[in-house]
N, C-alpha and C positions, 0 to 999 in steps of 0.2 A: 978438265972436262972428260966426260967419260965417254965412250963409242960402244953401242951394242949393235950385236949384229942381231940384225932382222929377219925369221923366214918368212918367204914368204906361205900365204894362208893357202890350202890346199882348196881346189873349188866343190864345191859338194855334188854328187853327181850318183847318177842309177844307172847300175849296167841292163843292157837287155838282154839276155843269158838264153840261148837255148840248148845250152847242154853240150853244142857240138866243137865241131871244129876251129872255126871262122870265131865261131864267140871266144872259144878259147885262147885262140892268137890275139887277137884284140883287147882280150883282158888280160893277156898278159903283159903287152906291150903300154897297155895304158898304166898299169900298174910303175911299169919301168920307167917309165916320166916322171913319176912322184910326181904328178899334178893333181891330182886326183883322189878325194876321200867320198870313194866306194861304199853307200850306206845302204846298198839292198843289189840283190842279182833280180830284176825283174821278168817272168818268165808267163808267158798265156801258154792254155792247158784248156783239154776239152771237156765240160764239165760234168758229163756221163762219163768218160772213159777214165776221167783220169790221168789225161796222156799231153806231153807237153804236142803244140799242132804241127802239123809236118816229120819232125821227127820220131815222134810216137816214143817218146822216154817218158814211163812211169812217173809219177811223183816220189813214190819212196828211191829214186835212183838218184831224181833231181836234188830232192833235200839230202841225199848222200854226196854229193857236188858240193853244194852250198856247205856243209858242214865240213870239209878237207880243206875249203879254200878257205872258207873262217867270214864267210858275209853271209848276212842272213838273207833268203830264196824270199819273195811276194811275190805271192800269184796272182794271177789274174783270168779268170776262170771265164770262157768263152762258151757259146750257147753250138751245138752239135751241128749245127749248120750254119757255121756261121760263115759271114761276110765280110766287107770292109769298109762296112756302116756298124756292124755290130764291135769289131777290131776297135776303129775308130773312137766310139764309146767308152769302149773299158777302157782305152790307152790314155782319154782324157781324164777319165774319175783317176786311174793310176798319178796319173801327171800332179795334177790340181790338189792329191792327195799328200805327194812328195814334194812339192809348190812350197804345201804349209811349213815343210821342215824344213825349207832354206835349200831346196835343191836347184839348182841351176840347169843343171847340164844332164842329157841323157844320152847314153855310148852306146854303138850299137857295132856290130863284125860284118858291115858290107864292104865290099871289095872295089866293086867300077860301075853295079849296077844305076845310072844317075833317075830313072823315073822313081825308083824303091826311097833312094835317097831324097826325092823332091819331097813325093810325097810324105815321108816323116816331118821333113822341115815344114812342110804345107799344115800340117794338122800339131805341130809345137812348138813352132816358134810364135804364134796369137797367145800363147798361155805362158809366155815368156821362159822356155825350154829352148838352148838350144842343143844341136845332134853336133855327138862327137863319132867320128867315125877314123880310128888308130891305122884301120889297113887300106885304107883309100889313098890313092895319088901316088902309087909305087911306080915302078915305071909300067911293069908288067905281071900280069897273072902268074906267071911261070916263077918270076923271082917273089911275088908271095910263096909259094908254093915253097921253094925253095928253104926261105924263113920260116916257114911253118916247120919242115921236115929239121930244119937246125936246133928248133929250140927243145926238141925234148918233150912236145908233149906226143901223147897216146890216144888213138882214136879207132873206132871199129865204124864200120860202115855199118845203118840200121834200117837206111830209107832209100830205094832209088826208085825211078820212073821205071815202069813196068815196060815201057815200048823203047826203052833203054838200055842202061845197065844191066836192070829185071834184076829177076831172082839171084841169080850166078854170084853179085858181087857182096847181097847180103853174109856180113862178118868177116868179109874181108878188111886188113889192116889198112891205113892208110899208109903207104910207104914209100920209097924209090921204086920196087917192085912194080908197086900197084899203079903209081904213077906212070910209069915205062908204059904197061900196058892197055893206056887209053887211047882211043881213037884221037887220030891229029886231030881233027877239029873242036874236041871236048874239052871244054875248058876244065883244066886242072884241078882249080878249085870247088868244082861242082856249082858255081856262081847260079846259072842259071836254072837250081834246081835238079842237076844228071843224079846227084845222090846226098845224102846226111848223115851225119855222125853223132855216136857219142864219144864224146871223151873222156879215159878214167884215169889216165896218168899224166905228170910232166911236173913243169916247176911252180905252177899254181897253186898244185897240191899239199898237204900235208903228207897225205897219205893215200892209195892207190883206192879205187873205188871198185868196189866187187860187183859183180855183174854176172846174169847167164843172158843167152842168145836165144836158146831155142829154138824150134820149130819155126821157119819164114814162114808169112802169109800176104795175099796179095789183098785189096780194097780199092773199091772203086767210089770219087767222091763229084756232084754238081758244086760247082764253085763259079758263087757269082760275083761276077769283074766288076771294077769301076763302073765301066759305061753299060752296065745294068744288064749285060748279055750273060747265058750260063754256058759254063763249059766242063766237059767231064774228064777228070784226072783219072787213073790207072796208076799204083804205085804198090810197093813189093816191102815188105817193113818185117825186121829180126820181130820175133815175142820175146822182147827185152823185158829181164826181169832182175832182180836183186835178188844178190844171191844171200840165202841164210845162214 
């Protein structure tokens, strides 16, 4: 009789990719499980600007991402005002779309926040998706941080809260330094929003991704909440551009 050894099948799955930090540790570390055949970096982007949301990272930066790391970038193109009825929508046509190709599972880089995490399980597991989430359940914010700063990758600061961080911390490094000198009660990882990254180097990479910073500018946006209320953001964002 003969014995072969069996692998086992890797599960098919979409990262949710925004370019920065948190995405980046989460894709790297889900990579490191070898569970997982990664067949798209899925990414929403504002469909006048061109800009992924929150972070304000270009598209020709993003598909300079996706092309170092070796997965191919889906967009998903969001309407200039948008909401989280309008989010809601494209993440289903997204879903329902990767559904067809046998994808199971969709990764995403949140850390402890549990309403961000309900809500995706709320809106994908009816379409039979479910959320992987690689940096949740560590002990503490500080030892992610920690793990981030080990593994080697590269990140510049592109986005912070204007009644925050502000201008000051636009392109600074992410680092021990930079770390050091956050207010105690800010959470290290920027979890709740204090700031955003891009990433253009570490082990994910092939190769280092070029980038300029430019000129910071500041933007003020209404954003309307769940419970139907609007409220106005103030935030401070590098003019991230690819360098030629």
């Amino acid at each position: 009789m003969k014995f072969y050894e069996h692998r086992m099948e890797k599960i098919k799955a979409v990262f949710n990719w925004s370019g920065g930090k948190d995405s980046a540790h989460a894709l790297w570390r889900a990579r490191q499980s070898e569970l997982y055949d990664i067949v798209a970096l899925l990414t929403t982007i504002n469909r006048d600007s061109q800009r992924s949301t929150m972070h304000g990272i270009p598209l020709p930066l993003l598909q300079a991402q996706a092309d170092s790391i070796g997965i191919p970038l889906h967009i998903v193109n969001l309407t200039p005002q948008g909401n989280l009825e309008n989010y809601a929508e494209a993440m289903t046509c997204a879903a329902l779309h990767f559904k067809e190709q046998g994808v199971t599972h969709f990764i995403f880089g949140d850390i402890y926040l549990h309403d961000v995490r309900a809500y995706r399980e709320r809106q994908l597991a009816p379409l039979g998706i479910e959320v992987v989430e690689p940096l949740w359940g560590v002990v503490s914010s500080e030892i992610v941080m920690q793990q981030y700063l080990a593994s080697g990758l590269k990140t510049v600061i592109v986005t912070t809260q204007a009644d925050g961080l502000g201008m000051d911390a636009i392109g600074r490094e992410v680092d021990a330094d930079f770390i050091a000198s956050l207010p105690k009660e800010m959470d290290p990882n920027g979890e709740n929003g204090e700031y955003h990254t891009f990433c253009y180097d570490g082990p994910i990479f092939s190769s280092p991704v070029l980038f300029r910073l430019g000129t910071p500018f500041s933007q003020s946006y209404d954003i309307r909440l769940e419970d139907g209320t609007i409220q106005t953001y103030t935030y401070c964002f590098a003019h991230l551009s690819a360098e030629p």
